[in-house]
C-alpha positions, 0 to 999 in steps of 0.5 A: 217446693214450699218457701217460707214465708217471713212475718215482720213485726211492726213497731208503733212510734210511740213504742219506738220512741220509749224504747228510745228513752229507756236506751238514752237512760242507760238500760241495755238493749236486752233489757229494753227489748224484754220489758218492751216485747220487742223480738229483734234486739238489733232494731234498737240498734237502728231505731238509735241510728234513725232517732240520732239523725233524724229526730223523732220523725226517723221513728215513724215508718215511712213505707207504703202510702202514709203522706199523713206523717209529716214533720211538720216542725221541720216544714214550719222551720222552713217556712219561717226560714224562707220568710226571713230571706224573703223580708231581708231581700225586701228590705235590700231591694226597697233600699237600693230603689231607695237609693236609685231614685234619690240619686236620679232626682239629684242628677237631674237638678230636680231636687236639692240635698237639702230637700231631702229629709228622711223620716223614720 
């Protein structure tokens, strides 16, 4: 017994992504599926769903072996994110030596508060 096989289409992001403007414009889902040629109405659906949650990256197919997408928005925030955190903990750091180095100076006798200056 023969099965029958199941043809998927495959959508570009950029078809995708019109799709989706003309949606957020107002037109149905019918109406952007004819003018788009678009044979299953219910994408949309979930096209709408990705796009909402993820951004315009939810619209490019991530199946199979495509590392080439990548969102590179999101991996540049993350960077500067971490270069942020990275520059503050340096700054508390070099403070708290800072500080630690100060008060041992002046514990030992070595050196006076009025010696002191700190230059800015």
């Amino acid at each position: 017994m023969k099965t029958k096989e199941k043809k998927y289409e495959t959508y570009s992001a950029e078809l995708k992504q019109r799709a989706i403007e003309m949606r957020l414009q107002g037109m149905t889902k019918a109406a952007v599926a004819k003018e788009l040629g678009i044979k299953d109405i219910g994408r949309l659906k979930v096209w709408m769903r990705k796009y909402k949650q993820q951004g315009e990256f939810g619209l490019v197919d991530t199946r199979g072996r495509r590392k080439q997408y990548v969102d590179q928005e999101r991996y540049i925030k993350r960077l500067e994110l971490e270069n942020a955190v990275l520059k503050k903990w340096l700054a508390i750091t070099k403070g708290e030596v800072y500080q630690t180095s100060i008060g041992s100076l002046m514990d030992s006798g070595k050196v006076s508060a009025s010696q002191l200056s700190v230059k800015k």
